[in-house]
Residue frames relative to the residue before (quaternion, step in Angstrom):
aa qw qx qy qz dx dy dz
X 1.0000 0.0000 0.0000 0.0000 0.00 0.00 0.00
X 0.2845 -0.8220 0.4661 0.1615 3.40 -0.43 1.02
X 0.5707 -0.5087 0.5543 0.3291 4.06 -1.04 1.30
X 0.4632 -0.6162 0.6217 0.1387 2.96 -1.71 0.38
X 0.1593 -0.7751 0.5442 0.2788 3.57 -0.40 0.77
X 0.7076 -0.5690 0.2158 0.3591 3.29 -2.08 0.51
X 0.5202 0.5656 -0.4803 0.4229 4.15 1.32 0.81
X 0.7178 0.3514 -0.2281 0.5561 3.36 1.05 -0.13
X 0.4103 0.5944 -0.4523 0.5232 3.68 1.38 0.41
X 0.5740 0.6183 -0.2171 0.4911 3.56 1.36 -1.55
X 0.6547 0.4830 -0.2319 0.5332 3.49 0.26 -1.69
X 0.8421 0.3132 -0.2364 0.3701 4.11 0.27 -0.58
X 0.5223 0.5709 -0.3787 0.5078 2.99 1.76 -0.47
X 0.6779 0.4099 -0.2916 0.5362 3.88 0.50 -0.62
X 0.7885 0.2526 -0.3513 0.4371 3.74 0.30 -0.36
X 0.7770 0.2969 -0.3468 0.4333 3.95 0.83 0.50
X 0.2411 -0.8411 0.4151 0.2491 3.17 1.93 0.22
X 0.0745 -0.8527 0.4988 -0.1359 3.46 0.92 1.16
X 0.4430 -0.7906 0.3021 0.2957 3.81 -0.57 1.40
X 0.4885 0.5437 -0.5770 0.3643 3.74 0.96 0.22
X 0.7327 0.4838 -0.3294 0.3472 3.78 0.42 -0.15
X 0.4920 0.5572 -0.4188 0.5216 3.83 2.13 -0.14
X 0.5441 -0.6585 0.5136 0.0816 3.14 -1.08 0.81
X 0.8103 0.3981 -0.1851 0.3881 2.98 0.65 -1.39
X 0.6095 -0.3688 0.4253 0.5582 4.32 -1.10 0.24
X 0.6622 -0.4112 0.6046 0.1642 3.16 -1.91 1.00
X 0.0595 0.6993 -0.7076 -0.0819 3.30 -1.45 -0.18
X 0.7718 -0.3839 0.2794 0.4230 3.57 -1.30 0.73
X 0.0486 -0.6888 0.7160 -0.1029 3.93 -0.66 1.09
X 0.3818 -0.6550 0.6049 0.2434 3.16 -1.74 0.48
X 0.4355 -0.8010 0.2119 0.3520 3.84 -0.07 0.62
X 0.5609 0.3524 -0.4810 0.5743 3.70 -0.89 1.02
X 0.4742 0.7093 -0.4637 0.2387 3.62 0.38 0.15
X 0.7165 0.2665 -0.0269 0.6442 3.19 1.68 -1.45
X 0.3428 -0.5472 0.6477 0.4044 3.68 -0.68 -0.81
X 0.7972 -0.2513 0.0371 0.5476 4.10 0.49 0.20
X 0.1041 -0.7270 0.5930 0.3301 3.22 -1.51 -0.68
X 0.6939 -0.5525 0.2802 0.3669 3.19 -1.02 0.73
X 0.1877 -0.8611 0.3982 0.2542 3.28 -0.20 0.38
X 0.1668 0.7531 -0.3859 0.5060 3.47 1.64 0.68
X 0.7452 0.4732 -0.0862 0.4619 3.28 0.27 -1.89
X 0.6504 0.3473 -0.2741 0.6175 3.60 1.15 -0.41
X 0.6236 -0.4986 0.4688 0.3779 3.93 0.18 -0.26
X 0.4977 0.7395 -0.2867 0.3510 3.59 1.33 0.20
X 0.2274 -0.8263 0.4567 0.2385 3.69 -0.56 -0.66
X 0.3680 -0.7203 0.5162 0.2815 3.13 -1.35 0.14
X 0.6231 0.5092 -0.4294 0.4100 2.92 0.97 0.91
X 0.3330 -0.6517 0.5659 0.3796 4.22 -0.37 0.17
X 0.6117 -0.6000 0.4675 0.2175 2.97 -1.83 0.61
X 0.0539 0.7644 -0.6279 -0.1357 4.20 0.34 0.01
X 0.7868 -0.4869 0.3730 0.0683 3.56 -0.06 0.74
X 0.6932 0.2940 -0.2080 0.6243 3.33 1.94 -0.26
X 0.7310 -0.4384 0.3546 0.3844 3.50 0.97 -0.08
X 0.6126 0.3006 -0.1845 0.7073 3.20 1.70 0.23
X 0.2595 -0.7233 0.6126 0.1849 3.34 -1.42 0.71
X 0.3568 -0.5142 0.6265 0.4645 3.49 -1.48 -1.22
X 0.5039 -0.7169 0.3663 0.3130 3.21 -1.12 0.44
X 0.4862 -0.6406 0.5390 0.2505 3.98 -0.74 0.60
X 0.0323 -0.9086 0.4047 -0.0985 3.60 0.68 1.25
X 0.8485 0.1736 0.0678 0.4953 3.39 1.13 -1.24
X 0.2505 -0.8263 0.5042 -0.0170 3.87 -0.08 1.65
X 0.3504 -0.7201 0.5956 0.0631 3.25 -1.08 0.74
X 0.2005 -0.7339 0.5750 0.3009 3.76 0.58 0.60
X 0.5165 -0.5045 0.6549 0.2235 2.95 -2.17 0.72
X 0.6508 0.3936 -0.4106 0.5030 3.47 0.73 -0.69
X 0.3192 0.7679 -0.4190 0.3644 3.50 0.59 0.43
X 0.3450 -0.7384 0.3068 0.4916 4.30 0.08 0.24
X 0.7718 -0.5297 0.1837 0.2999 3.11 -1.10 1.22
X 0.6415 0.6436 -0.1367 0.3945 3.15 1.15 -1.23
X 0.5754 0.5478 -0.2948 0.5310 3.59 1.20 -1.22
X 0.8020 0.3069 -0.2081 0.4682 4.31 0.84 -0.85
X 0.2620 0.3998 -0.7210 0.5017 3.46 0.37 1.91
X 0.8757 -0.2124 0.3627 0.2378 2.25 -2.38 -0.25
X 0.8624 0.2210 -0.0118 0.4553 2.89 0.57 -1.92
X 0.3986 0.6434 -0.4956 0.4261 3.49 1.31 0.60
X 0.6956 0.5537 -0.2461 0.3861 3.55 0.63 -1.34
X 0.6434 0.5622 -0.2642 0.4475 3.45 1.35 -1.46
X 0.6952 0.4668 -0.2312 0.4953 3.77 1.41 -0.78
X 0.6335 0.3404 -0.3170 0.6183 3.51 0.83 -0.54
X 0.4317 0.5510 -0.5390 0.4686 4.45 0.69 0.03
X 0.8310 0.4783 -0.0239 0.2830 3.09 0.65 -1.43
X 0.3934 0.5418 -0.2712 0.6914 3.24 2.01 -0.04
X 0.6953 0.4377 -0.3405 0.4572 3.61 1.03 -0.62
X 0.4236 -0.6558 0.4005 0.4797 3.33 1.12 -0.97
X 0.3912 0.5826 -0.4740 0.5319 3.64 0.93 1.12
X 0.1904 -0.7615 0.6155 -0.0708 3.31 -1.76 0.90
X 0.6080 -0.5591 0.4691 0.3124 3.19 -1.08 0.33
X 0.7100 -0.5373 0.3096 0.3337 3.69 -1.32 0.82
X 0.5106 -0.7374 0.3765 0.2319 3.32 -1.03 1.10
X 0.7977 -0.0583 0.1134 0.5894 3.36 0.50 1.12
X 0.7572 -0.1491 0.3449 0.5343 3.62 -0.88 -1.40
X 0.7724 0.5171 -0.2429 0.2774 3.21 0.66 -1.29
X 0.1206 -0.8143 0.5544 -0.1221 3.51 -0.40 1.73
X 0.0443 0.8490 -0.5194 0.0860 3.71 0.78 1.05
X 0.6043 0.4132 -0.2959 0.6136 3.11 -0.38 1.49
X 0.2089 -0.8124 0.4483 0.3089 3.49 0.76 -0.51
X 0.8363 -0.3688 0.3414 0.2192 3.21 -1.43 -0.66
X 0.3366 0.8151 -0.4706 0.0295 3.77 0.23 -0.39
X 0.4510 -0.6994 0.5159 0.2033 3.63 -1.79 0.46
X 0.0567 -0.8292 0.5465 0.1025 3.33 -1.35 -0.54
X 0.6026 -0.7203 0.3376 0.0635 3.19 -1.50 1.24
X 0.0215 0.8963 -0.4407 -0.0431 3.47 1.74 0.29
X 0.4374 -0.6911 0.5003 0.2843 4.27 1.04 -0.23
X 0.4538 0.5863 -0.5070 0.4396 3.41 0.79 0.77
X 0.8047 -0.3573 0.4460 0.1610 3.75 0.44 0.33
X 0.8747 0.0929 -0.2439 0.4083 2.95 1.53 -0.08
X 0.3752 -0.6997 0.2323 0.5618 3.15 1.86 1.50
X 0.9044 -0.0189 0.2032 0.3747 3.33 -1.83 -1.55
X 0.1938 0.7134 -0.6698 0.0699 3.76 -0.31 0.41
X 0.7336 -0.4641 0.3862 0.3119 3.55 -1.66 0.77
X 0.4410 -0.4729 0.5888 0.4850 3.78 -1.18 -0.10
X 0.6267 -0.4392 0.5932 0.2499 3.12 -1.95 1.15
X 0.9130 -0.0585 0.1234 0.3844 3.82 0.16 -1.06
X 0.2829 -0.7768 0.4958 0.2660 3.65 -0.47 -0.80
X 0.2805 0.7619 -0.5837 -0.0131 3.80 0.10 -0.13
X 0.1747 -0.7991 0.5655 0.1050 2.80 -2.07 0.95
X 0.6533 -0.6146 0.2541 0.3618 3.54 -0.64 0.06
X 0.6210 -0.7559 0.2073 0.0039 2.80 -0.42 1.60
X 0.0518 -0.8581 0.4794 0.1767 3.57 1.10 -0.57
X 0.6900 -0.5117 0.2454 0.4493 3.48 0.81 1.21
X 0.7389 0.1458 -0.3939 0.5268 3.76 0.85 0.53
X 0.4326 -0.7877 0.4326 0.0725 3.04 -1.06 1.67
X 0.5800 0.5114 -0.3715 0.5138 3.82 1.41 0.18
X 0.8650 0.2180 -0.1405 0.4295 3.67 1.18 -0.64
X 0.7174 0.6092 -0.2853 0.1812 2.84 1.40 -0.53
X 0.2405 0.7691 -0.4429 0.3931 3.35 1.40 0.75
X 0.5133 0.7321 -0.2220 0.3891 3.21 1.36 -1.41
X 0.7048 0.3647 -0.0529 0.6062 3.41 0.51 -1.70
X 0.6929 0.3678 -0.4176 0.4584 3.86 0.13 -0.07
X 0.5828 0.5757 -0.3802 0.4294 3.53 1.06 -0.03
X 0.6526 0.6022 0.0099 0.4598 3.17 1.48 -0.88
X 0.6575 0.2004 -0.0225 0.7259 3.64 1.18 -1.43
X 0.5361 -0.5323 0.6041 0.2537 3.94 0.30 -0.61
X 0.1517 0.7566 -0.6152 0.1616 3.22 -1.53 0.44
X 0.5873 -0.5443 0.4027 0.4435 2.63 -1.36 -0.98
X 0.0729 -0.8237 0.5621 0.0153 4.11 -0.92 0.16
X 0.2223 -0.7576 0.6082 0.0823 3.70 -1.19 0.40
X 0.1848 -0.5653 0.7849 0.1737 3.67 -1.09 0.12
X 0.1304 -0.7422 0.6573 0.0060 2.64 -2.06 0.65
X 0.0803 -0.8943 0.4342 -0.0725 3.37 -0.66 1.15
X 0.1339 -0.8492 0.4766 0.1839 3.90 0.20 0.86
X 0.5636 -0.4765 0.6526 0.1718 3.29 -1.67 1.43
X 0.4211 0.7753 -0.4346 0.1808 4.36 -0.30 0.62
X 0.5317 0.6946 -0.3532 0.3318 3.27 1.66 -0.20
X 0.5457 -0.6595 0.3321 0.3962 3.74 -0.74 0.56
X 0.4831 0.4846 -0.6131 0.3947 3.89 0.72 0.18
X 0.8523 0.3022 0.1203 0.4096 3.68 0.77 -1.31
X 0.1721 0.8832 -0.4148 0.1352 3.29 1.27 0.63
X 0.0625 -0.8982 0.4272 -0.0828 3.72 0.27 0.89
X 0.1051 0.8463 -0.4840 -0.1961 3.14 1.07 -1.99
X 0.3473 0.4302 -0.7085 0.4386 3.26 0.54 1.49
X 0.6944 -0.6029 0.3855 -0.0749 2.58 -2.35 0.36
X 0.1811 0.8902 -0.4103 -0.0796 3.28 1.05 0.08
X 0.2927 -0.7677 0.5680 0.0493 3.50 -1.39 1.57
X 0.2286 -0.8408 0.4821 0.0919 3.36 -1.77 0.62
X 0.0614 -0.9214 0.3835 -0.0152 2.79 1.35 1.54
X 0.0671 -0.8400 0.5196 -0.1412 3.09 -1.31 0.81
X 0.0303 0.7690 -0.6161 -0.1677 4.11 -0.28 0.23
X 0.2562 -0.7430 0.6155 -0.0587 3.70 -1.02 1.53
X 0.6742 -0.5455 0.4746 0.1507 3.30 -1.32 0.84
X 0.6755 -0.4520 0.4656 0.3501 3.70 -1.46 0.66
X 0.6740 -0.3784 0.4890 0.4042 3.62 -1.22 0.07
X 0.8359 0.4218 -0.1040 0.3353 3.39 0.27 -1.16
X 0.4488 0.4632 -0.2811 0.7106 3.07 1.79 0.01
X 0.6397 -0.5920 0.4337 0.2284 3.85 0.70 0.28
X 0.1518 -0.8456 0.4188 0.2941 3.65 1.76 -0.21
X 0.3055 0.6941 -0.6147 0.2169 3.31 0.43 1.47
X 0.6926 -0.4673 0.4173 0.3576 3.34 -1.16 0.52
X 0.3676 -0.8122 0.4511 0.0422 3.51 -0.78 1.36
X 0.7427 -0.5679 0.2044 0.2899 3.19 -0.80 0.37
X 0.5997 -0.0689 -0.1963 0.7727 3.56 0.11 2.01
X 0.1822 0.7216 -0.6571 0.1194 3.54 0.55 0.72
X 0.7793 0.2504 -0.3139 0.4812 3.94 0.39 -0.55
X 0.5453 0.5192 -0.4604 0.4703 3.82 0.22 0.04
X 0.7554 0.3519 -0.2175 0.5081 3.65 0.98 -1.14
X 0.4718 0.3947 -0.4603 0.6401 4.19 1.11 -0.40
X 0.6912 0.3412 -0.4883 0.4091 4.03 -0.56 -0.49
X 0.6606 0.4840 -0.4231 0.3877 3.83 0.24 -0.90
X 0.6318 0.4650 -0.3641 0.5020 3.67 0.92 -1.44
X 0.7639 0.4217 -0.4051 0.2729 3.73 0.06 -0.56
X 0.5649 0.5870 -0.3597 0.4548 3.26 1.45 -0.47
X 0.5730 0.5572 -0.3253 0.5053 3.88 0.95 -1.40
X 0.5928 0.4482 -0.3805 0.5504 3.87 0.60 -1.01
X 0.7697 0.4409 -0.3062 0.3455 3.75 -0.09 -1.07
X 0.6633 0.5812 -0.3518 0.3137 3.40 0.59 -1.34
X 0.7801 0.2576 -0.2937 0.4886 3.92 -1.04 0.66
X 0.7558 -0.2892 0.3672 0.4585 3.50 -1.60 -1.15
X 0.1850 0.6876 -0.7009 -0.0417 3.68 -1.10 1.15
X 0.2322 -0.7597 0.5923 0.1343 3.11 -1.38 -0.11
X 0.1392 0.7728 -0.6185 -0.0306 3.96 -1.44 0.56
X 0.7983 0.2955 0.1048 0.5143 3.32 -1.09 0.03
X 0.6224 -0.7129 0.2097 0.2458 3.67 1.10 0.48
X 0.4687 0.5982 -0.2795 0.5868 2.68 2.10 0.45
X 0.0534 -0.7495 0.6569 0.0628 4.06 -0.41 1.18
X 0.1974 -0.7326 0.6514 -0.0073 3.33 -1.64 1.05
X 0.2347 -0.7688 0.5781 0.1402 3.48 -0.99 1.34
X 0.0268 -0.8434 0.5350 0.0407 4.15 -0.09 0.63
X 0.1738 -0.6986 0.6916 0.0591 3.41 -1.28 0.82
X 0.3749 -0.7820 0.4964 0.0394 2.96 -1.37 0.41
X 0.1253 0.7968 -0.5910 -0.0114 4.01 -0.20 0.60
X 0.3389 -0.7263 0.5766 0.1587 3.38 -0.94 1.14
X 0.0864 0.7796 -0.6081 -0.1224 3.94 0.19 0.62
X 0.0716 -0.8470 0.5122 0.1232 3.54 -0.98 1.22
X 0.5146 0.4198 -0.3953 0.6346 3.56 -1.45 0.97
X 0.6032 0.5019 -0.5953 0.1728 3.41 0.04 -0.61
X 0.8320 -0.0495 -0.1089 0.5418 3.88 0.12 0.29
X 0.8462 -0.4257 0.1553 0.2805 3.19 -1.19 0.87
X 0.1120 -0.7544 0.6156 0.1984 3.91 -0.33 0.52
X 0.6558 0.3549 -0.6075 0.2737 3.13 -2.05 0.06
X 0.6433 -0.6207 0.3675 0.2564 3.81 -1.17 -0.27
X 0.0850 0.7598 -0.5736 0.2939 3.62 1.63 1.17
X 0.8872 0.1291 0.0656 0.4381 3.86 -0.77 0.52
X 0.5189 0.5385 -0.4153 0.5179 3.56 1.41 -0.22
X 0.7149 -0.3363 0.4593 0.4060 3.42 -2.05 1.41
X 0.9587 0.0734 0.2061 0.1820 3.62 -1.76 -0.16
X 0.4526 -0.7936 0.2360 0.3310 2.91 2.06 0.80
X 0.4372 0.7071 -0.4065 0.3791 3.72 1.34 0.86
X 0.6723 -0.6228 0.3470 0.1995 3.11 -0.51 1.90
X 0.1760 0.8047 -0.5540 -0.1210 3.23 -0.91 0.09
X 0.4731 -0.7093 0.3018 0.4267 4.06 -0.61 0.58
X 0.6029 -0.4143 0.4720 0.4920 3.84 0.95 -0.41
X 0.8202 0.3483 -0.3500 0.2888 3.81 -0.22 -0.19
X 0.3073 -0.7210 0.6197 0.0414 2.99 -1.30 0.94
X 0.1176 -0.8233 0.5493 0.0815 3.40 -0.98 0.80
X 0.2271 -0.7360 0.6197 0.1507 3.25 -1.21 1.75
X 0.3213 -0.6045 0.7245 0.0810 3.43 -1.74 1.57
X 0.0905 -0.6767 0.7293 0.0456 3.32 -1.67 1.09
X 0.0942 -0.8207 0.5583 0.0759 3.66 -0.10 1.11
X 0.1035 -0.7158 0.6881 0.0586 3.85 -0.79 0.68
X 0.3984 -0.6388 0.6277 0.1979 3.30 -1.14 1.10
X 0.3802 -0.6728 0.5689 0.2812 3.89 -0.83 0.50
């Protein structure tokens, strides 16, 4: 499925007036109405908190207009997993925790989940990405009443081996957002559930270079919105 480029981003931005391009504060929405809201526009960020004064960046959205089903818990964990990504290995959360401000009204709140890549077995292979490295995503849900969307916003990322300290590798989040998108884009399938995904590449959408970014790793500014259509 081929990305939109940034003349036909334009052309769609003006003809669905799509909220990353309103300026002005959100206000209470019923959800599916929009595909997100900026979370800028609410006092939020695109960036997550990690706990030292630096965040990761919030690269890759899950429209709300997106089928309902795909933005639970256990939707995301099944369509992760169509991607090749898995829930946490057990306890073990290497890397730690962190939150985010998404402007909906309800300031910092924890990630919804974690998933890692999977190495084609979806009971263990979380295990072994903790270990060798990969790639991984956070998840955070848009749900507060200033900004009630119910998309998803992801912190995709591709991290280093244990022994490298599992830090986040060079272009680790520009390259983990691109892999999750390439995984997403067209027809997957898990668990008997098939998923049709598009892609929109919205550039600029928040600041590039590495002001406030985790580990002082650049980043180019785009953010990519996923529409997922159950089949």
């Amino acid at each position: 499925m081929r990305l939109l480029d940034s003349q036909s981003l334009g052309l769609l931005v003006g003809a669905l007036c799509v909220p990353w391009a309103v300026s002005a504060t959100p206000s209470a929405t019923t959800q599916a109405s929009v595909p997100f809201f900026t979370p800028t526009a609410g006092g939020g960020s695109f960036l997550t908190n990690a706990g030292d004064g630096f965040g990761e960046p919030l690269n890759v959205i899950i429209s709300a207009l997106s089928s309902p089903a795909v933005l639970t818990v256990e939707g995301i964990i099944n369509f992760g997993r169509a991607l090749n990504f898995t829930t946490q290995c057990g306890d073990l959360t290497l890397g730690g925790y962190q939150s985010a401000n998404l402007g909906d009204g309800n300031g910092y709140v924890n990630q919804t989940i974690l998933l890692r890549e999977s190495y084609g077995n979806a009971i263990l292979g979380a295990c072994l990405e903790s270990f060798i490295g990969g790639d991984h995503f956070r998840v955070f849900t848009q749900n507060g009443t200033k900004a009630d969307s119910g998309a998803l916003f992801l912190a995709a990322s591709h991290e280093e081996n244990l022994t490298l300290g599992h830090d986040i590798g060079p272009n680790g989040y520009d390259g983990g957002r691109d892999d999750v998108v390439n995984r997403a884009t067209g027809i997957t399938s898990f668990g008997g559930v098939t998923y049709n995904t598009t892609a929109l590449r919205m550039l600029n959408a928040t600041a590039a270079g590495s002001q406030g970014v985790n580990h002082g790793i650049a980043i180019d500014g785009t953010v990519v919105l996923l529409t997922v259509t159950i089949q």
